[in-house]
C-alpha positions in Angstrom: -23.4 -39.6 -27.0 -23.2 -35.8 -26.0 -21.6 -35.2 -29.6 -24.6 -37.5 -31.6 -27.5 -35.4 -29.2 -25.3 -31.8 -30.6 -25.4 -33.2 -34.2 -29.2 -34.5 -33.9 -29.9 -30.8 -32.9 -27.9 -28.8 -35.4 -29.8 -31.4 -38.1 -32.8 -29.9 -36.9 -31.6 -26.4 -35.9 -31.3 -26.4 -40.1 -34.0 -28.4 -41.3 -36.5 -25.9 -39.7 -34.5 -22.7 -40.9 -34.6 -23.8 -43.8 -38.3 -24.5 -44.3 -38.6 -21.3 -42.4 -36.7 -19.1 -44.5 -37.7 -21.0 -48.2 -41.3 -22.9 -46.8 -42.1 -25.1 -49.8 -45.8 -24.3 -51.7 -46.3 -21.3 -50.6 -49.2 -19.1 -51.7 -53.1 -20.0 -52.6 -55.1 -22.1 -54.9 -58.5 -20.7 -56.3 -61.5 -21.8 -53.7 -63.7 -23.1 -54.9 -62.2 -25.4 -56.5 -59.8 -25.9 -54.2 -60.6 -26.7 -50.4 -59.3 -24.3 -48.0 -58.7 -25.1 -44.5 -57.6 -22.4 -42.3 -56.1 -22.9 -38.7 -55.8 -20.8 -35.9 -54.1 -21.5 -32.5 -55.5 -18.7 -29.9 -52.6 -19.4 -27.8 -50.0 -18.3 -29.5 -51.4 -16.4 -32.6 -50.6 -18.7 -35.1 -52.2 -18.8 -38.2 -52.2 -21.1 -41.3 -54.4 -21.4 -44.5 -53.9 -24.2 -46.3 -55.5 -24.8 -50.1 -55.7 -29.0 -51.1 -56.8 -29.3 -54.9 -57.8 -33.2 -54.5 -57.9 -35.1 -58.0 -59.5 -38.7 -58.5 -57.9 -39.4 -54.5 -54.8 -38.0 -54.7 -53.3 -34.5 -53.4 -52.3 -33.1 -56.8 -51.8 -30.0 -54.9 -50.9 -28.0 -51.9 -50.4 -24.1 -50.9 -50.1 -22.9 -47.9 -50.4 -19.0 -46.3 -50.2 -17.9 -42.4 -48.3 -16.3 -39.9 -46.1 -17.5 -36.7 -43.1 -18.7 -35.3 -40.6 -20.5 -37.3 -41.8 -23.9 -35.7 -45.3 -23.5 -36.9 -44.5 -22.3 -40.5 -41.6 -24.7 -40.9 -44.3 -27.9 -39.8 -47.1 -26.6 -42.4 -44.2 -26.3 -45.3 -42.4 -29.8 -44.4 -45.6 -31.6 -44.2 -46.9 -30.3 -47.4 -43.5 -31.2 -48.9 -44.5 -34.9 -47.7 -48.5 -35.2 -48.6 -48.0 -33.5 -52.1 -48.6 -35.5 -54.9 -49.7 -38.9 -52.8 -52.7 -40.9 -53.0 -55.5 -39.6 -49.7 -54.6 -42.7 -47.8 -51.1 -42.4 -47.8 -51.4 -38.3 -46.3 -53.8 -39.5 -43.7 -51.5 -42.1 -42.4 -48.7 -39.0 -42.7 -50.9 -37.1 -40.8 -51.7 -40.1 -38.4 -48.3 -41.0 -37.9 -47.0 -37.3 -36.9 -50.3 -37.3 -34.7 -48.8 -40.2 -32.8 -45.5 -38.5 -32.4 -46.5 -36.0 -31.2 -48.2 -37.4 -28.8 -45.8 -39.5 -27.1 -45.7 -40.4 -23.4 -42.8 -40.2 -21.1 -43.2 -43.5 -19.8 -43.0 -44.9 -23.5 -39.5 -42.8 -23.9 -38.2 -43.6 -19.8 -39.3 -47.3 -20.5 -40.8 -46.4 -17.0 -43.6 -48.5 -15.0 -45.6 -45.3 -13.8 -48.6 -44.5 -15.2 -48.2 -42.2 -18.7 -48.3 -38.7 -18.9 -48.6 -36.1 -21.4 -45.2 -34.9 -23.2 -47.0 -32.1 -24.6 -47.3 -29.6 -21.3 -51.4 -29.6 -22.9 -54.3 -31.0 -20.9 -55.5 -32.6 -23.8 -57.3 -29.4 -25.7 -55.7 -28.8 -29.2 -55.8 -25.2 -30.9 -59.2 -24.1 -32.5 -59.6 -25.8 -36.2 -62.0 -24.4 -39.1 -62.1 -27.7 -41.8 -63.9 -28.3 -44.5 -66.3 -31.2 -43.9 -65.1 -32.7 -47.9 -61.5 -32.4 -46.6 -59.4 -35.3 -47.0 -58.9 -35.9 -43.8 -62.8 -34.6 -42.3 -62.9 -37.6 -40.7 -59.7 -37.4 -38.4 -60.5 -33.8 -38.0 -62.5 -31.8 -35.4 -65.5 -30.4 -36.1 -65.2 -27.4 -37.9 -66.4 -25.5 -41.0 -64.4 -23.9 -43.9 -65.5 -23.6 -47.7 -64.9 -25.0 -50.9 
């Protein structure tokens, strides 16, 4: 099982070089008429713009600039390489679904009977958002501003 766990982490070791060193859509779309949503986490610097040209409900396109770690460019270039192209909502339930992973309690993973805690080492505050109230997914996001 020690060999499948080594595999499993290699897999991923390369998955997230690889978006790292060659992120998919990279670069900007002209805003307006584009929507740009930029993201900021003050904890660790992180930084991401992201540009959505939205077409009769369905993400036609994607670009993406920032700066961080490998984990936080290599998330913003694999999920765009998943929401590009599909209908609004097919990405919210993308971005639902990796919500929900993210988010997963020990207790679910131990199968344990004590009460559930937090994976995530946060006490529930996420990293400071700027959205565009016409984004496709406004209504899953926090309150925020940005500009079309």
């Amino acid at each position: 099982m020690s060999n499948l766990g080594s595999n499993l982490d290699d897999l991923y070791r390369e998955i997230i070089l690889d978006h790292y060193r060659s992120p998919r859509n990279r670069g900007e779309l002209e805003s307006p008429p584009a929507i740009r949503v930029e993201g900021f986490n003050p904890l660790c610097g992180d930084e991401i713009v992201v540009y959505l040209d939205v077409e009769d409900g369905v993400l036609k396109n994607i670009k993406m600039t920032g700066s961080g770690c490998s984990i936080s460019q290599s998330s913003a270039s694999l999920m765009s390489a998943a929401v590009k192209g599909k209908p609004l909502d097919q990405v919210r339930e993308t971005i639902a679904t990796f919500k929900q992973l993210m988010t997963v309690r020990e207790a679910t993973l131990a199968h344990d009977d004590e009460a559930p805690r937090s994976t995530s080492g946060r006490s529930g505050n996420s990293p400071r958002s700027r959205a565009s109230s016409s984004s496709p997914s406004a209504s899953n996001a926090p309150r925020s501003r940005g500009t079309r």
